[in-house]
C-alpha positions as CSV (number, residue, x, y, z in Angstrom):
1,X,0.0,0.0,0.0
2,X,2.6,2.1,1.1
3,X,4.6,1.2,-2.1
4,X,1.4,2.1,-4.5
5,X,1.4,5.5,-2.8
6,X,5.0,6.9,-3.5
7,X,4.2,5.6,-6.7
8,X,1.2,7.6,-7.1
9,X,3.0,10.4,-6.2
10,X,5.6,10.2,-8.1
11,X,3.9,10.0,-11.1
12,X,1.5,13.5,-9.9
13,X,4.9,15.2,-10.1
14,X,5.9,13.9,-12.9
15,X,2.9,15.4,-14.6
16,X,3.0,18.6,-13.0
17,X,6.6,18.9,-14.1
18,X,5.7,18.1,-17.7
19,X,2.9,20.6,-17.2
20,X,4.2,23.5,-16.1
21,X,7.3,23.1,-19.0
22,X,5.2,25.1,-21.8
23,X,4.4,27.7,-19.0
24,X,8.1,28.1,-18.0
25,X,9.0,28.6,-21.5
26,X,6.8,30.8,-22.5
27,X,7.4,33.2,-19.0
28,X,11.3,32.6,-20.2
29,X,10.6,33.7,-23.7
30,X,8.7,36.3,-22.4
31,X,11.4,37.4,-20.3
32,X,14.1,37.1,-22.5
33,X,12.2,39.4,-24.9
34,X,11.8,42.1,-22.6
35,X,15.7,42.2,-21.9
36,X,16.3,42.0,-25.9
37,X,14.2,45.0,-25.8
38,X,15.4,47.0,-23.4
39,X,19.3,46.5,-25.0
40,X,17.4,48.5,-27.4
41,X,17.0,51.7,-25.7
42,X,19.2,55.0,-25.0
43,X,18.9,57.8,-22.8
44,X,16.6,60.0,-23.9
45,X,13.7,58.0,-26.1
46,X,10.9,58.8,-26.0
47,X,8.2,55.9,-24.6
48,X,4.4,56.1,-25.5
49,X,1.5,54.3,-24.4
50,X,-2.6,54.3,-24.3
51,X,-3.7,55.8,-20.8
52,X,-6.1,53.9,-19.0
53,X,-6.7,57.3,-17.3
54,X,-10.0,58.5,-17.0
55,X,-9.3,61.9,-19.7
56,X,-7.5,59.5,-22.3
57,X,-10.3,59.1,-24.7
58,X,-10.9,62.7,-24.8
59,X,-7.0,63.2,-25.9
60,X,-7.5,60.1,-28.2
61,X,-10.5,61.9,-29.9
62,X,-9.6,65.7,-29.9
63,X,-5.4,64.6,-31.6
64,X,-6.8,61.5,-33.5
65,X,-4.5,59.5,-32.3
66,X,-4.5,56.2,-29.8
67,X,-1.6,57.8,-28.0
68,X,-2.3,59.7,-24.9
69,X,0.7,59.5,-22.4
70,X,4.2,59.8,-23.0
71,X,7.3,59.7,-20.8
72,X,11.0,60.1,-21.5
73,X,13.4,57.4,-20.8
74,X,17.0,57.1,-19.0
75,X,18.9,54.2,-17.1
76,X,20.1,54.3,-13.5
77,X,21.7,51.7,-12.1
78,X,21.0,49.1,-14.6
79,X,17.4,50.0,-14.6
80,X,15.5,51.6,-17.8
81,X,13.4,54.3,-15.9
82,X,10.2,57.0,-17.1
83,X,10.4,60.3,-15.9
84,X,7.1,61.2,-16.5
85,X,4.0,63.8,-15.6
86,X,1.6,62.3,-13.4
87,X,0.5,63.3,-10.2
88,X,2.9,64.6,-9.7
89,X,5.9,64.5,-12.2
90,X,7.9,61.4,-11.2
91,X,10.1,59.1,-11.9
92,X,8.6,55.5,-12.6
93,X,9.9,51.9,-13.6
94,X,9.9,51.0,-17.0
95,X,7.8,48.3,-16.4
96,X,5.6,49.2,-13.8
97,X,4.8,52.2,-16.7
98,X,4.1,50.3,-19.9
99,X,2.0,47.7,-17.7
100,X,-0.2,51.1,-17.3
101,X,-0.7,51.1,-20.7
102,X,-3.6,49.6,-22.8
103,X,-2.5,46.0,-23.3
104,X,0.5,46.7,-22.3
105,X,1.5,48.2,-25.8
106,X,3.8,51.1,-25.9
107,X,6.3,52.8,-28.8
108,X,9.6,53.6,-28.2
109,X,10.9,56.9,-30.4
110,X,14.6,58.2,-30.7
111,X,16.0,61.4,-32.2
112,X,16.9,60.6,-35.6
113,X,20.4,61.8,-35.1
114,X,20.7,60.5,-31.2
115,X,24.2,59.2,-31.8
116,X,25.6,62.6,-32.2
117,X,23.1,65.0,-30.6
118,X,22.8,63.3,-27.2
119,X,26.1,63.6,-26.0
120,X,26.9,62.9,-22.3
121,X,26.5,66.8,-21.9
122,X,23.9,67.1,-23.6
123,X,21.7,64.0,-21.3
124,X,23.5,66.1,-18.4
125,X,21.4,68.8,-19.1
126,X,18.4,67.0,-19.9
127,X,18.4,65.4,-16.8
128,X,19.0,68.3,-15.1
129,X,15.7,70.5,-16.7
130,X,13.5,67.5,-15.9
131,X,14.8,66.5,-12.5
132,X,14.0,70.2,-11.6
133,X,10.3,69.4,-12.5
134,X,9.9,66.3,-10.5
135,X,7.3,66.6,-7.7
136,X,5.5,69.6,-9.6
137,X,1.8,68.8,-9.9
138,X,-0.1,67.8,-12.8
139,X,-1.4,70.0,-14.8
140,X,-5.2,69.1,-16.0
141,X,-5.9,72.0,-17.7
142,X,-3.0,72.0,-19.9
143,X,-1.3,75.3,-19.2
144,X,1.9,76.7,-20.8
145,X,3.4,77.8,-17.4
146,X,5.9,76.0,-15.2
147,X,4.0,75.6,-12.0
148,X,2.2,72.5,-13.0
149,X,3.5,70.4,-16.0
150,X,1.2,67.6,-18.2
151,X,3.1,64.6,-19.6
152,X,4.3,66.3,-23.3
153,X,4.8,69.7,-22.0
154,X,7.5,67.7,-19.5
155,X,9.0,65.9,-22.5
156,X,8.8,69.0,-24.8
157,X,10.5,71.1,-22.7
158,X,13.3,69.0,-21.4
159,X,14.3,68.6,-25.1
160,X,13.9,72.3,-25.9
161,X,15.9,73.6,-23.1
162,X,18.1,70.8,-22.7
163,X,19.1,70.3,-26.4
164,X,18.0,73.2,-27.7
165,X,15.6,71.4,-29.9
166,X,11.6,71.2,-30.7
167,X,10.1,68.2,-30.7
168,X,6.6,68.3,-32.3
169,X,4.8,71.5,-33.4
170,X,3.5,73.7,-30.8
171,X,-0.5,74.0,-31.5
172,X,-3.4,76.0,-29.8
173,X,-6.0,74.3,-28.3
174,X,-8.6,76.0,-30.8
175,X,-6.9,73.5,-33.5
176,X,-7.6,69.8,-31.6
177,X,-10.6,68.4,-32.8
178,X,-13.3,69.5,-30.0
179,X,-16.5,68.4,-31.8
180,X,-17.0,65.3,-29.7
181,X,-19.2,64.9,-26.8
182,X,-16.8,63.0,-24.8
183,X,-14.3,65.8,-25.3
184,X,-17.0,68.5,-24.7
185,X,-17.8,67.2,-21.4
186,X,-14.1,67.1,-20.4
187,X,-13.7,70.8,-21.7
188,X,-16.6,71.9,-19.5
189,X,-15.3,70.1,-16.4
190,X,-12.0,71.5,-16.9
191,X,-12.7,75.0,-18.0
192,X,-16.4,75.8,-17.5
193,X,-17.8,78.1,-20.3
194,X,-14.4,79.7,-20.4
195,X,-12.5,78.2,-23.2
196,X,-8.8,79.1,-23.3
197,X,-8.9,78.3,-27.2
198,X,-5.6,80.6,-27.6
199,X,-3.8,78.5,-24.6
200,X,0.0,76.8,-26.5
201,X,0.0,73.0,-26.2
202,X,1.9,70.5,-27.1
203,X,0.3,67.0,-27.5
204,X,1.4,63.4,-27.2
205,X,0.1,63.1,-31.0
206,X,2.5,66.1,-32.3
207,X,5.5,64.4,-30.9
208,X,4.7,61.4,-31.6
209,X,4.7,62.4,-35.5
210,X,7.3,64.7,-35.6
211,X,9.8,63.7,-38.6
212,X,12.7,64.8,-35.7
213,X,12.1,61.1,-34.6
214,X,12.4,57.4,-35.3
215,X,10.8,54.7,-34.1
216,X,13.0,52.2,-32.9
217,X,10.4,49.7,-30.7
218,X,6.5,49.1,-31.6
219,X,5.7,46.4,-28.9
């Protein structure tokens, strides 16, 4: 009896090993890719992603564009990191930041001449204008000034005060697309009656298609 037993038991582990084999290579796959990926990066590309936050289809609609959150990327100490606007600007994982995103999908963009424009110096600075922003609040109403930053305004301005160099065209908010009801009602919680269609912005969308960039990973 005793003998049927181990043998019983031995065999339940033997199919539990067998089991779990497609499961441990897909997580290793899984893994592995993620680390091919990140050997992909540099300092300063640029990392986009669909927003599960509660204004993202209102950006979606108003830029045409499924993009809604962006964040800029560096490495410290072995670890790919987002410094990005939320509330408030901070510096977040890479990981913990594209599992924010709609199934997990993000694009990583790169200055089309990286190799020579981001220097040491040049990252330096960059890091430098947007560790200066970290712990300002977010900015929901999409404001031009300092005080409170939203997440392309951060990456705009790192890269024009940085590197000396625009990254997506500056627009008004008169020239998103405001004729849906969705982004109606988000206008009107924001801003009331008072429309501040003359107000600069800088969207996701823009930077995302500005010609000044690359794409180097569509995951």
């Amino acid at each position: 009896m005793k003998r049927t037993s181990l043998l019983l038991l031995a065999l339940a582990l033997l199919i539990s090993v067998i089991a779990l084999r497609p499961v441990r290579r897909a997580y290793s796959h899984r893994f592995g890719q993620a680390a091919a990926n990140r050997r992909l990066f540099r300092d300063g590309d640029l990392v986009f992603h669909t927003s599960r936050s509660e204004q993202s289809q209102a950006i979606q609609l108003a830029t045409h564009s499924p993009y809604s959150h962006c964040g800029l990327l560096y490495q410290q100490n072995g670890q790919w990191l987002v410094l990005e606007a939320m509330q408030p600007v901070k510096v977040t994982p890479l990981m913990e930041w594209t599992g924010r995103g709609r199934g997990d999908h993000y694009v990583v963009k790169r200055l089309r001449d990286a190799q020579t424009a981001l220097t040491p110096a040049a990252l330096q600075r960059m890091k430098a204008v947007g560790q200066a922003m970290v712990g300002r609040d977010y900015d929901g109403t999409f404001g031009w000034s300092d005080d409170r930053i939203y997440c392309s305004e951060l990456i705009w301005k790192v890269y024009e005060r940085g590197l000396g160099r625009r990254i997506g065209q500056l627009q008004h908010l008169r020239d998103f697309d405001l004729s849906h009801p969705a982004v109606q009602a988000k206008l009107r919680e924001r801003y009331g009656n008072d429309l501040p269609l003359s107000e600069t912005v800088i969207s996701p969308a823009s930077i995302f298609n500005s010609p000044e960039l690359v794409t180097v990973l569509n995951r």
